[in-house]
C-alpha positions in Angstrom: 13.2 -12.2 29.6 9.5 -11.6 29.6 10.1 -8.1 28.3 12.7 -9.4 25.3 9.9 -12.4 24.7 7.0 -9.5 24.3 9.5 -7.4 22.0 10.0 -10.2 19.9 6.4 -11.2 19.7 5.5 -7.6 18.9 8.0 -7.7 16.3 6.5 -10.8 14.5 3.2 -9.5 14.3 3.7 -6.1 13.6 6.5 -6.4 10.7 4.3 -10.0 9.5 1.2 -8.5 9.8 3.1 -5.9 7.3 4.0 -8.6 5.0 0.6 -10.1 4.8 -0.7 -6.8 4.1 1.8 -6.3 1.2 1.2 -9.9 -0.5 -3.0 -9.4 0.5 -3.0 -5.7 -1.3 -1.4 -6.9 -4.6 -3.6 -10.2 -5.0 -6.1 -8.6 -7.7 -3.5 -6.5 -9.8 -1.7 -10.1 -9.8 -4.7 -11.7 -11.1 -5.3 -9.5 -14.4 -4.5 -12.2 -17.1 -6.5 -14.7 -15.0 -9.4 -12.5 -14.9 -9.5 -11.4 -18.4 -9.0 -15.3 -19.8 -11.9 -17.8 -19.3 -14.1 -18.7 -17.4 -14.1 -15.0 -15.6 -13.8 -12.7 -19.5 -13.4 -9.8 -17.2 -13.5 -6.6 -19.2 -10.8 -3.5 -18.5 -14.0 -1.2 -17.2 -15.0 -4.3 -15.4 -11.6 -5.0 -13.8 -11.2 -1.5 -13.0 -14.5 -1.1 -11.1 -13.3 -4.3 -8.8 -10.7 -1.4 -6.7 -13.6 0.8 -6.0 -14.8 -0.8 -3.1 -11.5 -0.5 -2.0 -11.9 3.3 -1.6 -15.3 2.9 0.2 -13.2 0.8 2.7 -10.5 2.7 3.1 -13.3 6.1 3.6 -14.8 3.8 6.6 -11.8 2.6 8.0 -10.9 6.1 8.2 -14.1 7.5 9.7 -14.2 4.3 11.9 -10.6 5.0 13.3 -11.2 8.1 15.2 -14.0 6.5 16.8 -12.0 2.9 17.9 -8.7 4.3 19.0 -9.9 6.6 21.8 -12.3 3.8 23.3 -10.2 0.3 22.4 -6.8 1.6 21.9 -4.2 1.4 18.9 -4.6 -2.6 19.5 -8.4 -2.4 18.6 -7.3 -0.6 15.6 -4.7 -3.4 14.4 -6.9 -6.5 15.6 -10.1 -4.4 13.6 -7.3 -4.6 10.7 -6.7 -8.2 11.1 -9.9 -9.3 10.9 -11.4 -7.3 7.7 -8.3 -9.1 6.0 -8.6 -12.5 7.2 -12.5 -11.8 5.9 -11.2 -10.3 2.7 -8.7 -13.6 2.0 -12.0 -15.7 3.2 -14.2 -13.9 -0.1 -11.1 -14.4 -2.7 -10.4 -17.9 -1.7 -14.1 -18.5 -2.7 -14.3 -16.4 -5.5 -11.5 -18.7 -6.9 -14.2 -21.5 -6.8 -16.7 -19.9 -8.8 -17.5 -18.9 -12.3 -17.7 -15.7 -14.3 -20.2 -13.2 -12.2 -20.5 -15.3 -9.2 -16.7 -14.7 -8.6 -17.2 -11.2 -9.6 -19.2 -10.6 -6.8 -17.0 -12.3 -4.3 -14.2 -10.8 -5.6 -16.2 -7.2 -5.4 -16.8 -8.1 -1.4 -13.0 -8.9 -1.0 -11.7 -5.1 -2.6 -14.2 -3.6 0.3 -12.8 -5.5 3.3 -9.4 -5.4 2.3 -9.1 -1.6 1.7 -11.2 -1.7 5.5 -8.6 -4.0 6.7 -5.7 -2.2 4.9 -6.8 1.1 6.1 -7.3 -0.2 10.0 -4.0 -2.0 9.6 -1.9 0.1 8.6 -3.3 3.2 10.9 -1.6 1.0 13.6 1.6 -1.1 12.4 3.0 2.6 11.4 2.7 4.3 14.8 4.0 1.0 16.2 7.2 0.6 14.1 7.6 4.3 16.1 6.9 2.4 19.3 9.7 -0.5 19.1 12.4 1.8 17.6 11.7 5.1 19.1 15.3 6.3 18.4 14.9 5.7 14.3 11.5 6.3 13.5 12.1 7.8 10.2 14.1 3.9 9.4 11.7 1.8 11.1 8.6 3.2 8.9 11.0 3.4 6.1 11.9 -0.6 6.8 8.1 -1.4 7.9 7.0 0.1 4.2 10.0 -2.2 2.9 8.5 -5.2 4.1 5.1 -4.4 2.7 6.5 -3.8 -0.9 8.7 -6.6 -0.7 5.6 -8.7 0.1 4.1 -7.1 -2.8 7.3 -8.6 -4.9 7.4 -11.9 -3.7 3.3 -12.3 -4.1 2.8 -12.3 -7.7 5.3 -14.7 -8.4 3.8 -16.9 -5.4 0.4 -16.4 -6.8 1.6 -17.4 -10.3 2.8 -20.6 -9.2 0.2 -21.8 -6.5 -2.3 -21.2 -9.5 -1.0 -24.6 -11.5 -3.3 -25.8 -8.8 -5.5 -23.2 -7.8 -5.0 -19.5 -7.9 -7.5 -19.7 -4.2 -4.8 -21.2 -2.1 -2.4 -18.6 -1.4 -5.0 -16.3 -0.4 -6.2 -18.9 2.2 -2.4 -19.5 2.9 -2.5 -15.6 4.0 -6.1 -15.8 5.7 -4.1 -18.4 7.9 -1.8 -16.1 8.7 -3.7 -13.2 9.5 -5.4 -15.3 12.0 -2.0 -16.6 13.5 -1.3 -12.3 14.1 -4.3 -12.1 16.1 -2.9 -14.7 18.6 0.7 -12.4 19.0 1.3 -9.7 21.6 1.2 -6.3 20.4 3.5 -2.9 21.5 2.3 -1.3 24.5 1.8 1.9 22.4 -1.3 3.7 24.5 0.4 4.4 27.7 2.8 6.0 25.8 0.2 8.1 23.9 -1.5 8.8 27.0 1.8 10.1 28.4 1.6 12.3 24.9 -1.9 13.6 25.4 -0.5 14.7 29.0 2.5 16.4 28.4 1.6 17.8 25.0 -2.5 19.1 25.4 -2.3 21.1 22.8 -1.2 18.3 19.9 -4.2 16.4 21.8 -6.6 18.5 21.1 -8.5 16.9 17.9 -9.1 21.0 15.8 -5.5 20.9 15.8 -5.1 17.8 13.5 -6.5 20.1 11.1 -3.9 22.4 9.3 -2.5 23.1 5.9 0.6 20.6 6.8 -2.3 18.1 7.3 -4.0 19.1 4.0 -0.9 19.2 2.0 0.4 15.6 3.7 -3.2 14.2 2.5 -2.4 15.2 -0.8 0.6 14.6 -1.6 0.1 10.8 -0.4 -3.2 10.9 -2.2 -1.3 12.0 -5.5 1.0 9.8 -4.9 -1.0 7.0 -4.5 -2.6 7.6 -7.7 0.7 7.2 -9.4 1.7 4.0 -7.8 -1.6 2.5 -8.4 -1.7 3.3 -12.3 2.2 1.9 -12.3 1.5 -1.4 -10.0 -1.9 -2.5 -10.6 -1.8 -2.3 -14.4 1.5 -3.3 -14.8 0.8 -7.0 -15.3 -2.0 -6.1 -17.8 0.5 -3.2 -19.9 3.3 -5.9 -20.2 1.2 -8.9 -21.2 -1.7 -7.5 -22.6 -1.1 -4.6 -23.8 2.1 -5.8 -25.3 1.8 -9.2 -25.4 4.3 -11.1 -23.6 3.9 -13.7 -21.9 1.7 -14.2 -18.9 5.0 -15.0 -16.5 6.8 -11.6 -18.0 3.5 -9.3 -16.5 3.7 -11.1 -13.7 7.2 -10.8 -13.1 7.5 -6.8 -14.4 4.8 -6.4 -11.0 7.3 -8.3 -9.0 10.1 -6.2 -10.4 8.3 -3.0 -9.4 7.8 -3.8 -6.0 11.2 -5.6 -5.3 12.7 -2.4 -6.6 10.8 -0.1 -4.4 11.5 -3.0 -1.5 15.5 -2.9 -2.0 15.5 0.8 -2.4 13.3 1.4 1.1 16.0 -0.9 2.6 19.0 1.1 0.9 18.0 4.1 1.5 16.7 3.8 5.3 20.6 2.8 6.2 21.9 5.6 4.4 23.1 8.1 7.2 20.9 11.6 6.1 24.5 13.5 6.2 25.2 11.4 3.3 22.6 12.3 1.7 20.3 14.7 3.1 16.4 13.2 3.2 14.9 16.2 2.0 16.9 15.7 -1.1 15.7 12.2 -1.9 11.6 13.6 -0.8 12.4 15.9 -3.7 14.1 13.6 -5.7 11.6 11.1 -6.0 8.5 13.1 -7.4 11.1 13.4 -11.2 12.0 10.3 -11.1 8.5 9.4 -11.0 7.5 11.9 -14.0 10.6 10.2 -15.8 9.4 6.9 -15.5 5.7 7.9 -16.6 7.1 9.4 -19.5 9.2 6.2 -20.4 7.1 3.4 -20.2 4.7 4.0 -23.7 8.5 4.1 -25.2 9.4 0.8 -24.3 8.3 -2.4 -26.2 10.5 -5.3 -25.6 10.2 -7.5 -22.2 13.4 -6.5 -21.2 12.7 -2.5 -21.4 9.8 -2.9 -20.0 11.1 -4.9 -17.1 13.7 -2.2 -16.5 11.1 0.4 -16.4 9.0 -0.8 -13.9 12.1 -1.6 -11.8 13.3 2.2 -12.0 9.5 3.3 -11.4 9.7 1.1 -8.1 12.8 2.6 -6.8 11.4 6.3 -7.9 8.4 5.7 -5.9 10.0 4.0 -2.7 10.5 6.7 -0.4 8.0 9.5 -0.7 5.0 7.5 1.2 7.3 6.3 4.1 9.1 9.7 4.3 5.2 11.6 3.8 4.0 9.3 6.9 7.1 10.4 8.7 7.0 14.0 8.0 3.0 14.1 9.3 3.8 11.4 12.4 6.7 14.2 14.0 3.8 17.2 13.7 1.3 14.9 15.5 2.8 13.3 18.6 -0.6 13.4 20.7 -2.9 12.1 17.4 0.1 9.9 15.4 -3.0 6.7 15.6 -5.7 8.7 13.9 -3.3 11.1 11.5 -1.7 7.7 10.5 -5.2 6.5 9.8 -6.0 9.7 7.8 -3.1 9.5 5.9 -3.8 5.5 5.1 -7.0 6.4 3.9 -5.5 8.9 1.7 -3.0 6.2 0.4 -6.2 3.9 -0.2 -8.3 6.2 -2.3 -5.7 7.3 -4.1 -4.6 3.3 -4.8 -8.6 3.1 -5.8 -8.4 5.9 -8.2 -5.0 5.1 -10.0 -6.2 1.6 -9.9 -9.4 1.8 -11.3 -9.8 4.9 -13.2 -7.5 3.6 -16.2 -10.1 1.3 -17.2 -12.8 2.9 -18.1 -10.5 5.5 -19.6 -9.2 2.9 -22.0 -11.9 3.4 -23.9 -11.0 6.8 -25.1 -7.4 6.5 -24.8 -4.6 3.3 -24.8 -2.9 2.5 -21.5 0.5 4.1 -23.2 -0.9 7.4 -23.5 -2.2 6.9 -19.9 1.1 6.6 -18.7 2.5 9.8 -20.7 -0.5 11.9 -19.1 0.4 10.5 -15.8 4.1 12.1 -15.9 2.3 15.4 -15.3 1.8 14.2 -11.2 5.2 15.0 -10.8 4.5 18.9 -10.9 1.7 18.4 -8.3 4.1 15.9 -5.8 7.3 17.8 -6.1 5.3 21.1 -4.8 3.6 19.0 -2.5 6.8 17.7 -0.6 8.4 21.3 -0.9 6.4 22.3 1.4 5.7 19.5 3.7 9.0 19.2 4.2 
């Protein structure tokens, strides 16, 4: 009973912790038409700029990783995780009380401990999800990812609603909560991985975490990355902005996105691979995200909009999930500190396709953005050739 009670515990805090994640990660790209309306008058550039902190936290969680695992254990990683978010939720919930470049600041401090937070976090809840299924690993990531981009569907919407009072509380709603996974038991992961380092010396050995799998791995999440961060964190601003609808309607296009690439990580974990083969839908998915790049500066009504950003969701749901599985299986002494590697990758490239449209707006509109952006399929499609 103890055993099943643990399990369950474990459960709630790894797959919650996920959730929280999800809903904490898209709180900014949810806030665009906020930000950009009084009393803030955020600027694009200025927008932009507030995910590049992110990157410096996710270039210290990584670097920080390697040096916490091996001395505190896969648990020090995911409580280190816990508590840069509960911090990061701490700065936005404030920021929400301030005015223009007071709550710039606040909300500069937040992007840098979440992308710590995000990078520690996931590092840990990845090699977990391994832990409690050990028989489906490739589903249980796949699921785990699920969770954290249906968070990242059901946030905006939450957001947009709580904000009739005040846009601060459900960030302090998922402060709470990030507190609450503290208190939870965690997976007894690090015997296991001691048992690895035992019976496989050779995978424990840190040189060999570097190798071209590892460098092409990196990228392809990296690229990756890039693309979903120029699809989800704009995508409120492109639909009601950029082609003024309504403030709800870019709201709900980022919703769409996610709960696309939420259903489809769901679908397509079930699917048995003799169905249809995984390697076919790794390869698959880089197109279908060239497609959708290519789409989007065609579309103009709500509706085709909407439906865009729903097939870009699905086209990016499995190629970060099935990367992290792919580079997890060549790793089984170092899966903590590849996974962190890998998450930092993720973050960066989140930081660049986040920010990097702004500035760039002022040379080029958001619509030809998105056509130039249909070229990272070349780069991803390679990319998962050979990691695969």
């Amino acid at each position: 009973m103890e055993n099943k009670n643990r399990f369950i515990g474990s459960l709630i805090s790894i797959y919650g912790a996920g959730f929280a994640q999800g809903a904490a990660f898209v709180l900014i790209p949810s806030l665009g038409k906020i930000l950009a309306a009084p009393p803030y008058f955020f600027s694009s550039s200025a927008y932009g700029i507030l995910y590049l902190p992110e990157i410096a936290g996710a270039v210290l969680s990584a670097l920080m990783s390697g040096w916490v695992q091996p001395r505190y254990g896969t648990k020090g990683v995911f409580r280190s995780g816990i508590f840069f978010n509960s911090l990061a939720m701490l700065f936005l919930t404030a920021g929400a009380f301030l005015k223009n470049h007071a709550a710039y600041d606040f909300i500069l401090a937040e992007s840098l401990f979440l992308g710590i937070g995000f990078g520690f976090t996931l590092a840990a809840v990845n090699p977990y999800a391994e832990t409690l299924f050990p028989k489906k690993a490739a589903s249980a990531i796949t699921i785990l990812n699920g969770v954290i981009g249906g968070a990242t569907a059901v946030s905006p919407l939450i957001l947009h609603e709580s904000s009739i009072w005040n846009w601060g509380l459900w960030p302090a709603v998922l402060g709470l909560l990030f507190l609450i996974f503290l208190l939870l038991p965690v997976p007894s992961r690090d015997r296991a991985v001691n048992i690895n380092h035992e019976e496989n010396p050779k995978d424990a050995d840190p040189k060999t975490l570097w190798s071209w799998k590892l460098l092409f791995t990196a990228s392809a999440v990296l690229i990756y990355a890039v693309s979903e961060g120029t699809f989800g964190s704009w995508a409120n601003v492109y639909v009601s902005v950029v082609r003024n609808h309504s403030a709800y309607e870019g709201a709900f296009a980022l919703s769409v996105f996610w709960g696309s690439m939420t259903v489809f990580r769901f679908f397509l974990a079930l699917i048995s691979d003799r169905l249809i083969p995984q390697r076919v839908l790794y390869l698959l998915s880089p197109l279908g995200i060239g497609v959708c790049f290519f789409m989007l500066p065609h579309c103009y009504s709500s509706a085709a909009l909407i439906a865009a950003f729903a097939a870009a969701g699905a086209c990016c749901s499995i190629y970060y999930p099935f990367s992290m599985e792919y580079g997890l299986s060549a790793y089984p002494g170092r899966q903590t500190q590849l996974a962190g590697f890998l998450v930092a990758a993720l973050l960066i490239g989140e930081g660049i396709g986040s920010s990097a449209p702004g500035p760039l707006q002022s040379f080029l509109p958001l619509s030809q953005i998105y056509l130039i952006s249909s070229l990272w399929a070349i780069p991803l499609f390679l990319l998962a050739e050979k990691i695969c």
